[in-house]
C-alpha positions as CSV (number, residue, x, y, z in Angstrom):
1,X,98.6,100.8,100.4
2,X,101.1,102.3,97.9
3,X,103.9,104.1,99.5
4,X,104.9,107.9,98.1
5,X,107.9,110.2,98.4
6,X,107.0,113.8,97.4
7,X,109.1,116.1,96.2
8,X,108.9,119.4,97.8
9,X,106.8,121.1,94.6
10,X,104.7,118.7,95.4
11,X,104.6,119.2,99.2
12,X,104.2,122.7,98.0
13,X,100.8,122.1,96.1
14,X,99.8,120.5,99.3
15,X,100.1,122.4,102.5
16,X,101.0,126.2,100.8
17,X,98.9,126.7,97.6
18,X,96.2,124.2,98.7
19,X,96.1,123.0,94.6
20,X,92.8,121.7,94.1
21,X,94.8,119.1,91.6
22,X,96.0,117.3,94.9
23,X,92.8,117.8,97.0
24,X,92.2,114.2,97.0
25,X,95.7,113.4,97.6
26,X,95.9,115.7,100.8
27,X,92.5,113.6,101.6
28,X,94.5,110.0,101.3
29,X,97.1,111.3,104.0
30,X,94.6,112.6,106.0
31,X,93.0,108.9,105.9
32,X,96.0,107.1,106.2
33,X,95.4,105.7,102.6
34,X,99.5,106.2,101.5
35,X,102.1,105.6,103.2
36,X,103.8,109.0,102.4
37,X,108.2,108.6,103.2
38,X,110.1,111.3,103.9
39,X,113.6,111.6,105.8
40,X,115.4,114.5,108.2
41,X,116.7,115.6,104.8
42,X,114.2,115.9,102.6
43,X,112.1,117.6,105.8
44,X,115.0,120.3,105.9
45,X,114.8,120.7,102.4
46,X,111.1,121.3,102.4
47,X,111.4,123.7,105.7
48,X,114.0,125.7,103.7
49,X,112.1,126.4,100.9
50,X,108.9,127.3,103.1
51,X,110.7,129.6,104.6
52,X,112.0,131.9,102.0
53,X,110.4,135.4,101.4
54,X,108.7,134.3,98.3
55,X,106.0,132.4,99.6
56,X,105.3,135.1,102.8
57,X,104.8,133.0,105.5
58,X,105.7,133.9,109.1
59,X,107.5,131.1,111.7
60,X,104.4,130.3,112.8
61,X,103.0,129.3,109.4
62,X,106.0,127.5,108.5
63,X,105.6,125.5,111.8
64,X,102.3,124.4,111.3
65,X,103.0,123.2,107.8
66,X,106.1,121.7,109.0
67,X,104.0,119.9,112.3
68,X,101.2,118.9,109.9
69,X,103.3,116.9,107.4
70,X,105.3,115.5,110.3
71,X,102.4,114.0,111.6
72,X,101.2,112.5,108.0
73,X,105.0,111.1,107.1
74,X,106.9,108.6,107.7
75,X,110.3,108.8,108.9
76,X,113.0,106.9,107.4
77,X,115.9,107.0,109.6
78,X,119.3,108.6,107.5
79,X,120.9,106.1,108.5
80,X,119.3,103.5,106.2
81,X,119.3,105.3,103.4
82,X,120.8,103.7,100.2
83,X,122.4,106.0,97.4
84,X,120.2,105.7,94.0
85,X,122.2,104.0,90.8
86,X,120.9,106.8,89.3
87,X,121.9,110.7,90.0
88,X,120.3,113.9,89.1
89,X,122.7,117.5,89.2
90,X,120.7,119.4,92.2
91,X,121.9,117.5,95.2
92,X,118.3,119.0,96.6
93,X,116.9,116.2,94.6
94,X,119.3,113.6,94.7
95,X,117.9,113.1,98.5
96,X,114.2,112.6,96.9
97,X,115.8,109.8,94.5
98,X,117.6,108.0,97.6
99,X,114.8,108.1,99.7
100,X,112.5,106.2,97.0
101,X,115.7,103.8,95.6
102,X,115.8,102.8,99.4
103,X,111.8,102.4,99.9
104,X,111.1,101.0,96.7
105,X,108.8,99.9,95.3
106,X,107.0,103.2,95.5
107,X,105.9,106.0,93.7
108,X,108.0,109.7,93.9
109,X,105.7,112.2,93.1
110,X,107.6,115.1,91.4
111,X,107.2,118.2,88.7
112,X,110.9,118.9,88.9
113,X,112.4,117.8,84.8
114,X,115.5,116.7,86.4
115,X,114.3,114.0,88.4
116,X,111.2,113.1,85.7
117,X,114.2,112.4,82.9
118,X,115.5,109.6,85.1
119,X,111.9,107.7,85.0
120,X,112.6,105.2,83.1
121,X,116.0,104.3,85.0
122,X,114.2,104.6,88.2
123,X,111.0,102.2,87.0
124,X,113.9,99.1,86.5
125,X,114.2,99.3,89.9
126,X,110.5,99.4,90.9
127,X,110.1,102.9,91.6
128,X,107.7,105.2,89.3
129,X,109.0,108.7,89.1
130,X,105.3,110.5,87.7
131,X,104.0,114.6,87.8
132,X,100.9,112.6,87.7
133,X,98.5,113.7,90.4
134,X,96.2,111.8,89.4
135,X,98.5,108.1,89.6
136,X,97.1,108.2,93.5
């Protein structure tokens, strides 16, 4: 089973556009076919962003998107987290590059540049950083 952190574009293609490029993905969780990580931060981060007036969606919208991908993600406790050798400038996604440094090896699914440019960094320590959709 591979194990995948998703960054929250990604979570964003997932449960508010419904992408039809991560159809299959959304399938895998559903099956329990990944082991998808996420922590308290990274779940604040993503319930942040949900929230703002661009995307429209009232609390109780926001809640069930937040409910459903608590119930597909596993928790890492904070605790446990170990800061990544390697650091990106948005903090927002230094807690994405944390999360896989400390779960690797694993995949982190993300479209943002920032975290992308460290790939290569990140794959010497057994963690693929890929916009790939179609690497799961």
């Amino acid at each position: 089973m591979k194990t995948v952190i998703f960054d929250t574009n990604v979570l964003l293609d997932l449960f508010v556009f419904n992408d039809f490029r991560v159809l299959h993905i959304k399938q895998a969780l559903i099956e329990r076919q990944l082991d998808a990580l996420a922590s308290q931060q990274t779940l604040a981060e993503f319930t942040e962003v949900i929230s703002r007036p661009l995307f429209s969606l009232d609390q109780s919208a926001q809640e069930k998107i937040v409910q459903e991908w608590q119930t597909l993600a596993h928790m890492i406790d904070e605790n446990k987290i170990i800061a990544a050798p390697w650091h990106c400038r948005d903090n927002d996604d230094q807690i994405f590059l944390d999360l896989a440094y400390t779960c690797k090896p694993c995949i982190l699914l993300s479209k943002d540049n920032e975290v992308l440019k460290l790939a290569n960094l990140a794959a010497n320590e057994g963690v693929l950083i890929t916009s790939d959709y179609t690497s799961l």
